[in-house]
C-alpha positions in Angstrom: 5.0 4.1 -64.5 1.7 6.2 -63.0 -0.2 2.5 -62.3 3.2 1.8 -60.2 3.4 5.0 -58.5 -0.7 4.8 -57.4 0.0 1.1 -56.4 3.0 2.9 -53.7 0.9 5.2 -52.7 -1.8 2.8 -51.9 0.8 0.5 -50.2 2.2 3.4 -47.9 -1.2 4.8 -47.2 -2.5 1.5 -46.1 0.7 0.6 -44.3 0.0 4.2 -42.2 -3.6 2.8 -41.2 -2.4 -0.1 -39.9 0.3 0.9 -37.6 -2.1 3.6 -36.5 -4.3 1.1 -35.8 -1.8 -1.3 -33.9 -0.8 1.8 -31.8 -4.0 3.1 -30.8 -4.6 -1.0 -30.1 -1.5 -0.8 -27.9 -2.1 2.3 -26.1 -6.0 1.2 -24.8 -4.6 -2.1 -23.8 -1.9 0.0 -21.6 -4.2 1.7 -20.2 -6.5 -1.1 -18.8 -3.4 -3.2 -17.5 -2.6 -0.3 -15.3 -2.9 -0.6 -11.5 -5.9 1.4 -10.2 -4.9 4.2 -7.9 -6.7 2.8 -5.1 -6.5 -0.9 -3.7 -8.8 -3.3 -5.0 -11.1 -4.7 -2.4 -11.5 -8.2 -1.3 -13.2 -10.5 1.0 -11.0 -11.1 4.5 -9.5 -14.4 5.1 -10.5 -14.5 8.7 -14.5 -14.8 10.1 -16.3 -13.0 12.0 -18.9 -13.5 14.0 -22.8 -13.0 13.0 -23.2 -10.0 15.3 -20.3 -8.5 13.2 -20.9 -7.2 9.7 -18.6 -8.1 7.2 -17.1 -5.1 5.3 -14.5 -6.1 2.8 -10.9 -4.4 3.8 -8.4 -3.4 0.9 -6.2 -6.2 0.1 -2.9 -6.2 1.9 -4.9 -5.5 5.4 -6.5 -7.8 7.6 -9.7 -7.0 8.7 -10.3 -6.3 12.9 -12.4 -3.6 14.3 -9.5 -1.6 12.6 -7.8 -2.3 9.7 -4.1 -3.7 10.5 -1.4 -5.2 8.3 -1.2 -8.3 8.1 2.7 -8.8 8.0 4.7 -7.0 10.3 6.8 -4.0 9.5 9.9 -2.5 10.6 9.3 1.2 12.2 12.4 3.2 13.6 12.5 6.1 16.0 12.9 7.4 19.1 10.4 6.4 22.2 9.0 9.8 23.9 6.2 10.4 26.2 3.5 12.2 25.0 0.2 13.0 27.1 1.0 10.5 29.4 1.2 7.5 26.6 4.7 5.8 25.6 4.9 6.9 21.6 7.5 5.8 18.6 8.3 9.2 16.9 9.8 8.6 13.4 12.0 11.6 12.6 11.5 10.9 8.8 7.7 11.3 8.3 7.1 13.1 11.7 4.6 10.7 12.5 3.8 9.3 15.9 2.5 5.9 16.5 1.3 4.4 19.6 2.4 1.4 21.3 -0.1 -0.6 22.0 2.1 -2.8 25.1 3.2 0.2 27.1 5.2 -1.8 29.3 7.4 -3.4 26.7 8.6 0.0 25.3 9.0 1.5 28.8 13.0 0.1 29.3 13.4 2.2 25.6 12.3 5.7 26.9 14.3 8.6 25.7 16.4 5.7 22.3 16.0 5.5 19.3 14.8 1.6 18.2 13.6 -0.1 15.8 9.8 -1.6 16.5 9.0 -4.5 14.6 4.8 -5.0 14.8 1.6 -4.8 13.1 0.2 -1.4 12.6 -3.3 -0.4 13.1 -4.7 1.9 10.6 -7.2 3.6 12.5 -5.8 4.6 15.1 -2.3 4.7 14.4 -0.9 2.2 17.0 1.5 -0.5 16.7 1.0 -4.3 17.9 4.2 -4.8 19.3 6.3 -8.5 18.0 9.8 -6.9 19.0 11.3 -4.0 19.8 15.1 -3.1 20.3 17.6 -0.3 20.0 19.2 0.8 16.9 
């Protein structure tokens, strides 16, 4: 009866070791398959020219003398005037982007719309594809 009870024992106990290995296994491997908390960088589809360095731009941008999306977005707001330059205020962040075709925008002064372009990281300025009120 004692030889059974140490043979338990020494089943349990190794049992424990091995699902506190298999856990510890499980919680490194989670942490390596995590996204990184900033974008990874890669090379830019497009080329430039040799007078141009090439600096790689995080993925998800393409790379211009700014960085700019590379798919167009949807912004909404409301086209003011602002030191002279047509803006798109978004009520919702409070952010203000410039437009980069002023005269596109200019029919919109005053509505809300909905911009659909590329945006330029830099210097905050949308490439206009379409814009039209909401």
């Amino acid at each position: 009866m004692k030889n059974l009870l140490i043979r338990f024992m020494l089943a349990a106990a190794l049992t424990l070791v091995a699902f506190a290995r298999v856990s510890s296994a499980q919680a490194q491997q989670a942490d390596e398959d995590r996204a990184p908390a900033t974008p990874r960088q890669q090379q830019p589809a497009e080329t430039k020219s040799p007078g141009q360095p090439q600096v790689p731009a995080p993925s998800g941008y393409a790379h211009t003398n700014d960085a700019q999306t590379r798919q167009a977005l949807a912004f909404t707001g409301r086209i003011a005037n602002e030191k002279g330059k047509l803006v798109l205020k978004d009520p919702v962040t409070k952010m203000s982007y410039q437009l980069n075709d002023q005269s596109k925008a200019k029919p919109y002064v005053g509505k809300q719309v909905k911009v659909v372009g590329k945006l330029e990281m830099n210097s905050n300025t949308i490439h206009i594809d379409t814009i039209e009120p909401i």
